[in-house]
N, C-alpha and C positions, 0 to 999 in steps of 0.2 A: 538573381544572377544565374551564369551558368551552372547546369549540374553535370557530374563527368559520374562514368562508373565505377574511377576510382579517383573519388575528390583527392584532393591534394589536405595538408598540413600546413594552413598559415601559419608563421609568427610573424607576432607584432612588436618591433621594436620601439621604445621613447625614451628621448636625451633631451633635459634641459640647459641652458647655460643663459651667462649673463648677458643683460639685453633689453629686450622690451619687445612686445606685438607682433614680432613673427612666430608665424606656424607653419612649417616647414613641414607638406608629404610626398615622399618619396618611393619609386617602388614603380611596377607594372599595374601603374590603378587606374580603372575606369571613373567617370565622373559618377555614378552611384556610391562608391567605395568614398572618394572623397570629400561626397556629400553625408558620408555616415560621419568621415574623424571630424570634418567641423561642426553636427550635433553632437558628439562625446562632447570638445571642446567648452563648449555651449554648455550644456550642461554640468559639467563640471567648474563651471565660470561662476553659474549660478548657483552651484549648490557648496561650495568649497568649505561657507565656515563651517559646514556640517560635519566634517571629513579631516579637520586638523590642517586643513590646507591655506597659505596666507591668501584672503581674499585676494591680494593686492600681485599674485604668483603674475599676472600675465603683462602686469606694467613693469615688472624688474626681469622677466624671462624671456630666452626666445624657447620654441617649445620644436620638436624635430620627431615627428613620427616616419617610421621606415620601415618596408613593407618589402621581404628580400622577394627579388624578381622571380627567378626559376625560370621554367620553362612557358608556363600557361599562363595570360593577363587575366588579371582580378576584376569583377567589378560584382556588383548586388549587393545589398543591406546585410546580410548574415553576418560581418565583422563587428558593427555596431556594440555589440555587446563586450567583445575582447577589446575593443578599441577605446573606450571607456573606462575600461578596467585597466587596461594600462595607464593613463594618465594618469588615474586613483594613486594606483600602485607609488609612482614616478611624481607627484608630490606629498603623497601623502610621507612617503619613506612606507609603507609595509609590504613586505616582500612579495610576489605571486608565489601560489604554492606547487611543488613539482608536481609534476604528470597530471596536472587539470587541462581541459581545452574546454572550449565553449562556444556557443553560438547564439545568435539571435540578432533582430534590428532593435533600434531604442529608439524612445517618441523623447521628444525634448521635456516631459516629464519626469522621465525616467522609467515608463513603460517599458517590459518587454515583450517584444511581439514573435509572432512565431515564422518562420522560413521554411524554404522549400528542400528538399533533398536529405533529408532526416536521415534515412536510412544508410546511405553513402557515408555521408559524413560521420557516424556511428561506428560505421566500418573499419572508415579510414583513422579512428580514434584508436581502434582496438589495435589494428595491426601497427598504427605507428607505439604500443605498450603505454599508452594514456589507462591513469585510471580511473578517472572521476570526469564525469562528462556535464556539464551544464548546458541544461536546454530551455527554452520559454515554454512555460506552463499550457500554451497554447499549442503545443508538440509533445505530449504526453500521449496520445494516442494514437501518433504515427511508431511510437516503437514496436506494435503491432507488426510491424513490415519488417523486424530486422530478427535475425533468427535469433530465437532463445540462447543458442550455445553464444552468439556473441555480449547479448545483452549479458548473463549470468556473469560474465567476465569483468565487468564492470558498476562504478558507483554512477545513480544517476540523480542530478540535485534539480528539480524542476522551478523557474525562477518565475515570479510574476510582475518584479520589479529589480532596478540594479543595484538593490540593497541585499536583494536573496542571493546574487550573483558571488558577491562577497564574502557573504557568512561561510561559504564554500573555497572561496579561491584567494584570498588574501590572509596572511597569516597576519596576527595579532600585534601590535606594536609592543607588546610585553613579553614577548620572546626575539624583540629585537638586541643583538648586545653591543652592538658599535656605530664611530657611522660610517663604517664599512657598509654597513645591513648584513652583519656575518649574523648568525642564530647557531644555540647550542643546537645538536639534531635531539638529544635527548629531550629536550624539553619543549621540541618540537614534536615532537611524539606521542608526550600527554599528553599535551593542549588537545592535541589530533585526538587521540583518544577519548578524551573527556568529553570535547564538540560531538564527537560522532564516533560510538561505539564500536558502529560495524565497517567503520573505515579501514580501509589498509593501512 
């Protein structure tokens, strides 16, 4: 996709409801961009009993990904990864974890592969107060290009599949306590702790 010198902050939004076989994306997207959410889809189709998710989610659901506009149109494979991880999220029930962003394309195996403009989007992490950054294993050595003072500022989870993505950015269904999806913070905080010592 495009790279800007100062990438922007996507979020990714997903709404299920009752229904059946629509998937609904919305948003200023290019046909790259829309050809990443119907691999997430896809793969998550595929992999669902793995995940707590009802195989049978897309015959009883319609499923609505939304991609807020702004100013500049979206397209290239780099959302694959967040776009994926939303729909996890979104039936699995477990929450995303605050101030994560993440990047990368996904093979319909579940690969993650590595993207362009590393350094940017690293940037645009730090000064949007992101703290934990996921990137595809295969972009570990593009942080070479981004100055130490912003790297130090940040956690960085290097993913080689979108199972690694997880262990980082999805919080635990045993710190779920309603089905709000409300979570004690406190006990959100060990788990954090526990998982990863040196986390914030």
């Amino acid at each position: 996709g495009k790279e800007f010198s100062r990438a922007p902050i996507y979020v990714i939004e997903a709404s299920k409801m009752r229904g059946g076989r629509q998937f609904t994306m919305t948003g200023h997207l290019g046909e790259v961009m829309q050809e990443s959410m119907r691999a997430a889809l896809t793969w998550v189709r595929a992999n669902s009993d793995r995940y707590g998710i009802d195989p049978d989610f897309f015959r009883k659901l319609d499923l609505h990904v939304h991609v807020p506009s702004g100013a500049i149109p979206k397209d290239g494979p780099s959302a694959g990864v967040a776009m994926v991880t939303a729909l996890v999220s979104l039936l699995s029930g477990r929450p995303v974890r605050p101030r994560v962003a993440m990047t990368g394309e996904i093979s319909l195996s579940g690969i993650v592969l590595p993207v362009g403009g590393i350094k940017e989007k690293v940037m645009a992490a730090q000064r949007a107060n992101i703290h934990t950054v996921v990137l595809p294993e295969g972009n570990r050595k593009d942080l070479t290009e981004v100055p130490p003072e912003i790297v130090d500022k940040l956690t960085f989870v290097f993913a080689d599949r979108v199972e690694d993505v997880w262990k980082e950015a999805l919080i635990p269904l045993y710190v779920v306590r309603d089905a709000q999806r409300k979570y004690d913070q406190a006990e959100y905080e060990a788990e954090r702790a526990q998982e990863r010592p040196e986390a914030r």
